[in-house]
Backbone bond lengths (Angstrom), bond angles and torsions (degrees), N, CA, C in turn:
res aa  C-N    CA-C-N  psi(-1)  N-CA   C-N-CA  omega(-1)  CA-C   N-CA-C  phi
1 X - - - 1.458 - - 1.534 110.91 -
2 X 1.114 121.49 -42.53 1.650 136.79 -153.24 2.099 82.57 -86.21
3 X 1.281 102.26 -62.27 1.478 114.77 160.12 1.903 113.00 -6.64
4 X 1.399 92.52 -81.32 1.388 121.41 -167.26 2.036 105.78 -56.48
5 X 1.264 109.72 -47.58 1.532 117.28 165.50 1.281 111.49 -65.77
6 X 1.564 126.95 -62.79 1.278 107.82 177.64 2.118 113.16 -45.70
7 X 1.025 109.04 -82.67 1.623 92.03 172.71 1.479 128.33 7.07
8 X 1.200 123.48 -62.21 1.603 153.80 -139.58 2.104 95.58 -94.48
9 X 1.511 104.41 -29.70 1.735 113.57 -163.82 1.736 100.99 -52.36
10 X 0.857 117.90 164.93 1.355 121.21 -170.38 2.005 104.62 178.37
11 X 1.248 97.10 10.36 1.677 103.53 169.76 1.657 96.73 179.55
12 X 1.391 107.13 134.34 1.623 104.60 174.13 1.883 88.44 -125.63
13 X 1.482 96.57 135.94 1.710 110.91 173.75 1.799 105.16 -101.87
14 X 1.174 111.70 131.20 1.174 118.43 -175.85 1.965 112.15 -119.01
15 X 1.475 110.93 130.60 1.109 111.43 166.57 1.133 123.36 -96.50
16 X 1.440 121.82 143.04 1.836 107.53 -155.35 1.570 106.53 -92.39
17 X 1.250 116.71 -50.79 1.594 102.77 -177.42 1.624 130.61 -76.61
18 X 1.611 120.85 112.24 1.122 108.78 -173.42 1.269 100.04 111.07
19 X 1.619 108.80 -25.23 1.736 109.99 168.91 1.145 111.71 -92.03
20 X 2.077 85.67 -71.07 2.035 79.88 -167.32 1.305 112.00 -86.82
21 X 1.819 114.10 5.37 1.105 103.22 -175.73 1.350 90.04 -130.80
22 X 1.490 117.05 -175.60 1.344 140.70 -151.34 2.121 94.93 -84.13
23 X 1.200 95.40 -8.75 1.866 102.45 -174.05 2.174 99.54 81.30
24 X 1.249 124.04 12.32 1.228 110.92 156.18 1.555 130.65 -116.78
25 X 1.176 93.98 175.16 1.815 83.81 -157.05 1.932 99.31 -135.58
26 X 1.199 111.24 146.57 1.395 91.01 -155.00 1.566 87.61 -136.71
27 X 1.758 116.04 138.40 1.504 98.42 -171.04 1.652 82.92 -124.61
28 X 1.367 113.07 168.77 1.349 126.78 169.85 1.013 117.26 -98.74
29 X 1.332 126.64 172.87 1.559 121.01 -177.90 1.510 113.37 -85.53
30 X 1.729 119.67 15.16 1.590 109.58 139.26 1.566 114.06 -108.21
31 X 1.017 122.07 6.68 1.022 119.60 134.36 1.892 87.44 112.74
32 X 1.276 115.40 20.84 1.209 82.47 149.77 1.619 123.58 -125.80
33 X 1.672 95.09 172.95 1.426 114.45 -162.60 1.721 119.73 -67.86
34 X 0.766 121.63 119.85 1.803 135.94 -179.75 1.392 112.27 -74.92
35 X 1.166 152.03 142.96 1.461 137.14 152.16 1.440 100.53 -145.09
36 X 1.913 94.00 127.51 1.479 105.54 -174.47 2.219 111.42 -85.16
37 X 0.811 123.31 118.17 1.364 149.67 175.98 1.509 120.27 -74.23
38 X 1.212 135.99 101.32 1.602 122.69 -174.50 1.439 90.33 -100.49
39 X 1.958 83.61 128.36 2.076 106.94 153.71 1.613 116.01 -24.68
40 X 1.043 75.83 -67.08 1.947 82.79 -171.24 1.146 123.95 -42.02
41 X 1.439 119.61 -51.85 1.670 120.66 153.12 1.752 118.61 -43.51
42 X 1.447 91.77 -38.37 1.631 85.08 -169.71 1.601 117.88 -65.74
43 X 1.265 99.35 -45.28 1.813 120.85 172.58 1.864 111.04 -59.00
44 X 1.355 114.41 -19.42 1.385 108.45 176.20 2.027 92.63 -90.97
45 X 1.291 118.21 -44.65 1.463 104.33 -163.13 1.931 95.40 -75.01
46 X 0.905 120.70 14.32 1.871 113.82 -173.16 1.486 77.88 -113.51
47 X 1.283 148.17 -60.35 1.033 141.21 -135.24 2.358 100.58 -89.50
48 X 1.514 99.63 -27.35 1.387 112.45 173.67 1.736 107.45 -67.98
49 X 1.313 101.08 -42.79 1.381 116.71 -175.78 1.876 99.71 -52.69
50 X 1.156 97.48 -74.78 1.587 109.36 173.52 1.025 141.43 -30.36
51 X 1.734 98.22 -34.65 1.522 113.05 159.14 1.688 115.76 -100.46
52 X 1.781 100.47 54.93 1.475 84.51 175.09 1.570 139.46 94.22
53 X 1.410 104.90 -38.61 1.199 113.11 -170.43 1.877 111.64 -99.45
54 X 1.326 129.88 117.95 1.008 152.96 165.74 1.785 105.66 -54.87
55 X 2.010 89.87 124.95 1.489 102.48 171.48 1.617 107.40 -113.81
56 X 1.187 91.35 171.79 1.760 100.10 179.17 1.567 89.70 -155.72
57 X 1.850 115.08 164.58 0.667 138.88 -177.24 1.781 102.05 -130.76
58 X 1.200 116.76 134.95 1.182 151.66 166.49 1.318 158.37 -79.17
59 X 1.447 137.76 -10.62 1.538 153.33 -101.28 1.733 106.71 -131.93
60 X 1.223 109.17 136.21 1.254 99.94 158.92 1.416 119.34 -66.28
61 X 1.609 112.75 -50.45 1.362 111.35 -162.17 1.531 106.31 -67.70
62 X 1.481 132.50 163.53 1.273 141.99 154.84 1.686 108.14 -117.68
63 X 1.800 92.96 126.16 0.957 105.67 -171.16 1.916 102.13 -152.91
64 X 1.527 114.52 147.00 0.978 122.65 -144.99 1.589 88.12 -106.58
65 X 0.764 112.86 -31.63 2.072 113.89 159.08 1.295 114.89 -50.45
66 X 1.567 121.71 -15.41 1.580 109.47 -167.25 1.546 83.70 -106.94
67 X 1.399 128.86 -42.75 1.325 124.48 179.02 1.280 121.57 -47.69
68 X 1.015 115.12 -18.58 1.835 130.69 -168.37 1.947 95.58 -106.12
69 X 1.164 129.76 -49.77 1.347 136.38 159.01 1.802 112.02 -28.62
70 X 1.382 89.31 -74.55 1.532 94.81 176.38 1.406 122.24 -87.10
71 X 1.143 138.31 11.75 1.251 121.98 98.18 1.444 154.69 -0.66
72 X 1.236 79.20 -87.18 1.437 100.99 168.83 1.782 122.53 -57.18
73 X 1.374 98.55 -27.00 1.571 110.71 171.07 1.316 143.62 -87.83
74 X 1.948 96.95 -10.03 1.387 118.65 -164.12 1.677 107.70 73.30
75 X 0.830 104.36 56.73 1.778 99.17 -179.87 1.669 110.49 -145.38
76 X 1.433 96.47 96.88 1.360 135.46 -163.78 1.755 108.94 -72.93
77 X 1.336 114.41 -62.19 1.298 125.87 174.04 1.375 125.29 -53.75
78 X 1.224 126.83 66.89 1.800 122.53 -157.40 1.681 111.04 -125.15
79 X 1.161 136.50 117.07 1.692 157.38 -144.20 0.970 104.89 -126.00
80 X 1.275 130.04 69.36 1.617 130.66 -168.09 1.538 129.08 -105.08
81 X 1.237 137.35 127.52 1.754 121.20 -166.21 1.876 97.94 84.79
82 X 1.197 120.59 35.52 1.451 116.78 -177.31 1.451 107.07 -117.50
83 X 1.968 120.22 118.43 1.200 103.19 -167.85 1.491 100.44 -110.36
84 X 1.475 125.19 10.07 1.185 118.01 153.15 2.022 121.87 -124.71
85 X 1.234 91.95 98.11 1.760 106.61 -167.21 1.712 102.26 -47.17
86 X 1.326 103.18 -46.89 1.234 107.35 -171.13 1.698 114.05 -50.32
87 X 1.628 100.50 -50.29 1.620 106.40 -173.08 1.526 112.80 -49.71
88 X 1.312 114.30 -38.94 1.830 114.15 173.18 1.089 108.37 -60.20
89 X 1.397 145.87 -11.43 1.169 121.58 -141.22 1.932 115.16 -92.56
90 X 1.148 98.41 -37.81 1.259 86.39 153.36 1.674 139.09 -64.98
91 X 1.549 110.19 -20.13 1.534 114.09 168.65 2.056 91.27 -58.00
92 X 0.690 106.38 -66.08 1.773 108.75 174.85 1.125 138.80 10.01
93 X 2.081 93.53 -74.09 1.113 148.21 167.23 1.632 97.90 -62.08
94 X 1.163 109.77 -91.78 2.068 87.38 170.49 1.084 155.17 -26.83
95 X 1.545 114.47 -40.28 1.205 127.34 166.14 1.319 110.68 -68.02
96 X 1.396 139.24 -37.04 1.005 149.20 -145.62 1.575 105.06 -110.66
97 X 1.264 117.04 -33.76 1.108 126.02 -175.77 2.151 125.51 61.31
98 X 1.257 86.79 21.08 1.394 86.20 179.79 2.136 102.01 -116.05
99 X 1.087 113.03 178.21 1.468 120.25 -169.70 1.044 101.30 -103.16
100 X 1.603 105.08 166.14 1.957 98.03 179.76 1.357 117.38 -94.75
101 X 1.676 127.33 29.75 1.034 115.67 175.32 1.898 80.56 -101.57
102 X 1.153 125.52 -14.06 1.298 110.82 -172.26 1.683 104.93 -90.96
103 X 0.948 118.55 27.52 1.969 134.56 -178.56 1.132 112.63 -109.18
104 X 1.230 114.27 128.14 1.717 112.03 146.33 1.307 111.65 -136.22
105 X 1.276 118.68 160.57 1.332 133.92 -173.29 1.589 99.40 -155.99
106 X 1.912 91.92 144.82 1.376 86.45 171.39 1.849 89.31 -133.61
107 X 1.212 80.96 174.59 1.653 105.11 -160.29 1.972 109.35 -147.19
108 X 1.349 121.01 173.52 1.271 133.69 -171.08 0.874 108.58 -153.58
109 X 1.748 143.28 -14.16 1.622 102.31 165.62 1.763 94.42 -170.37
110 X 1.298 142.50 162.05 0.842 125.24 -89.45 1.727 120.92 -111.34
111 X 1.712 78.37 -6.66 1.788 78.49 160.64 1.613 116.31 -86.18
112 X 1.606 109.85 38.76 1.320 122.17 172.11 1.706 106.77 -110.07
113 X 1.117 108.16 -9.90 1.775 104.22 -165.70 1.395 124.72 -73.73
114 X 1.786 98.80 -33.14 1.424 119.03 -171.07 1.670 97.77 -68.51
115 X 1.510 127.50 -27.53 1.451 134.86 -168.96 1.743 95.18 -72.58
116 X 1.505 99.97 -52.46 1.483 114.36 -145.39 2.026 93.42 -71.41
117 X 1.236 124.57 -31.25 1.305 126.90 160.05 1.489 120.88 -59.45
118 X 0.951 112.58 17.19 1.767 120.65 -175.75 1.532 119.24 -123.16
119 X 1.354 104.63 -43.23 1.198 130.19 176.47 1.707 123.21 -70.37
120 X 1.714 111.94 151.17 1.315 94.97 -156.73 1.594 103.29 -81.37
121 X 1.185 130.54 -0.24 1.562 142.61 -137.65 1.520 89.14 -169.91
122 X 1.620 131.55 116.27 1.480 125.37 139.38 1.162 126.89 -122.73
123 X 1.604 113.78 143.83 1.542 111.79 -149.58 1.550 97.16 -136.28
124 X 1.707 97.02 119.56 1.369 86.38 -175.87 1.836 103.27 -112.63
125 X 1.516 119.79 168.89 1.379 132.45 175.11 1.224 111.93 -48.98
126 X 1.304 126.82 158.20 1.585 120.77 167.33 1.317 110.56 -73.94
127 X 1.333 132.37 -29.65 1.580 146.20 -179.45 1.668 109.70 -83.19
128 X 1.354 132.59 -10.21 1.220 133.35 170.85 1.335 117.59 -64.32
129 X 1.722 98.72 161.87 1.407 103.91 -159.14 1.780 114.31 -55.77
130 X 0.908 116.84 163.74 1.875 120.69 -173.93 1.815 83.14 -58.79
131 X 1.218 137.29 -83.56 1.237 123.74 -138.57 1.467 108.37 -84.35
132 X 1.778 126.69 4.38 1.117 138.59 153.18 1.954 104.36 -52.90
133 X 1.207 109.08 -64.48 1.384 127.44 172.90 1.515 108.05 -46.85
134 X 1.217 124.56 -41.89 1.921 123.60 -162.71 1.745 99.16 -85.21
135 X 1.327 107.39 -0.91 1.724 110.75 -161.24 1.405 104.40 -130.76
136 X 1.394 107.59 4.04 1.721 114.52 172.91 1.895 118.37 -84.56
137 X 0.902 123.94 158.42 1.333 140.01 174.35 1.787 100.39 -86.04
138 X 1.599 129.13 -51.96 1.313 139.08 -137.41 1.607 95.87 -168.66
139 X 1.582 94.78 113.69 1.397 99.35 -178.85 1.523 119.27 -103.26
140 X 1.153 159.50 133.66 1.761 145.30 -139.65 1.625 82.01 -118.45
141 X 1.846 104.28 128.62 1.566 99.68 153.29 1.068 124.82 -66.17
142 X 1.542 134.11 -10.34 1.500 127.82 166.44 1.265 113.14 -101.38
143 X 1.424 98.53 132.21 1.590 121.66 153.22 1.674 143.67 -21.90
144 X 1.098 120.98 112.86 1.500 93.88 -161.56 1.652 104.40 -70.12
145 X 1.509 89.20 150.28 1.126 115.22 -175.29 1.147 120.61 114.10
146 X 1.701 104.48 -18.54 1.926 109.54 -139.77 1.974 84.82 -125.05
147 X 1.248 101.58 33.03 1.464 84.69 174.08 1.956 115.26 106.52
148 X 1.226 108.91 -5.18 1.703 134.84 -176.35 1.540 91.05 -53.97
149 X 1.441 117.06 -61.69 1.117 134.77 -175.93 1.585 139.83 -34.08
150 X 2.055 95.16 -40.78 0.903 137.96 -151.21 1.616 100.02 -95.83
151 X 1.802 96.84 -51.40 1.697 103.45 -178.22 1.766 113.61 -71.20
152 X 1.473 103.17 -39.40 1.481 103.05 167.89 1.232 116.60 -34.60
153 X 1.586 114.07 -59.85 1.956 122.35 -153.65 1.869 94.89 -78.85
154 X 1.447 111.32 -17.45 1.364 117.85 176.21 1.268 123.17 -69.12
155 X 1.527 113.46 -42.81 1.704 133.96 175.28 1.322 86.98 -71.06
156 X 1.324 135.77 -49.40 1.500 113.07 -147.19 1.823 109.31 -71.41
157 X 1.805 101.27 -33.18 1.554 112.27 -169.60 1.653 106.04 -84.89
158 X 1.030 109.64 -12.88 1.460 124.78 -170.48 1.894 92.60 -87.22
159 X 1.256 118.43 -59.46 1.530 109.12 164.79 1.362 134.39 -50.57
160 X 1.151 98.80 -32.18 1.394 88.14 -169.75 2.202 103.16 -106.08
161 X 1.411 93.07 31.14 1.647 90.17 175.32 1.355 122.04 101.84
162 X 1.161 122.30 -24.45 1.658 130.95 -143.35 1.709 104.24 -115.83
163 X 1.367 108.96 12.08 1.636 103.63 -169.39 1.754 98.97 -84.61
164 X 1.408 109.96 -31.54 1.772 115.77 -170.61 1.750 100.44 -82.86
165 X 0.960 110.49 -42.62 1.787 96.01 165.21 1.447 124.22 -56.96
166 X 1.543 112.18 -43.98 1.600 106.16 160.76 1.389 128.04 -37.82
167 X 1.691 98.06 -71.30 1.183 119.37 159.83 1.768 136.47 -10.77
168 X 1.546 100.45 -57.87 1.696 124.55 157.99 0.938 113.68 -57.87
169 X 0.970 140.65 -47.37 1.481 160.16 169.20 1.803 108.52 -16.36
170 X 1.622 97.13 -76.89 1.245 123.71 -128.51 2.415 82.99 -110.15
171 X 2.106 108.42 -20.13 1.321 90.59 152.52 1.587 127.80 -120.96
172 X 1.193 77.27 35.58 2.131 87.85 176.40 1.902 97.89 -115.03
């Protein structure tokens, strides 16, 4: 089943804290905020991108580290300072032009659930909250931050055919 949705993805929405990052936030003594980012996630959402598939970003918090992140990633679609994920979600769906059975998003805790009930596929962290986890479709053995990111964009290219052409790629 989980199988059959991944196939079908055609946009994955990502929430950043707790996803792409570890959920801590680190300020300096002028006070601004740091957020640490793992490669490995980044190289699965460039490599998802590549094959086609459309990202978006999601988040309550606004933060000028994720703007500079996605950046850095090509990741154009970004919803930041939003305390109801769900209410955008059709702006999403428009811009993007795909349906929400063709979505997934994963999320960690619980102003993520109302999103993750919308979506055609929801994928939560292995470290997310318990009832983040009881309301998921596909649960990631890694942690956000720690690579969660990474196995998602992996299941998704790996379903739909395209993980062994990468693969060639990267030992030829």
């Amino acid at each position: 089943m989980v199988l059959n949705r991944l196939k079908r993805i055609k946009l994955l929405i990502l929430d950043i804290d707790g996803v792409l990052t570890n959920g801590g936030i680190i300020y300096n003594d002028n006070a601004i905020e740091t957020k640490v980012f793992n490669v490995k996630d980044g190289l699965g959402i460039r490599l998802l991108m590549e094959a086609g598939i459309d990202l978006c970003i999601i988040t309550g918090r606004r933060s000028n580290a994720l703007h500079h992140r996605c950046k850095n990633l090509g990741i154009d679609l970004i919803f930041d300072g939003i305390n109801d994920k769900a209410a955008i979600f059709d702006l999403v769906l428009d811009r993007t032009g795909v349906t929400a059975e063709e979505t997934a998003f994963i999320g960690d805790d619980l102003p993520d659930i109302a999103l993750m009930k919308k979506v055609g596929l929801s994928i939560a962290v292995a470290d997310a909250h318990k009832t983040v986890l009881e309301n998921a479709d596909m649960v990631t053995s890694a942690k956000g931050g720690k690579g969660a990111v990474r196995e998602a964009c992996e299941a998704i290219l790996k379903a739909r055919g395209l993980w062994e052409n990468i693969l060639e790629r990267f030992l030829s």
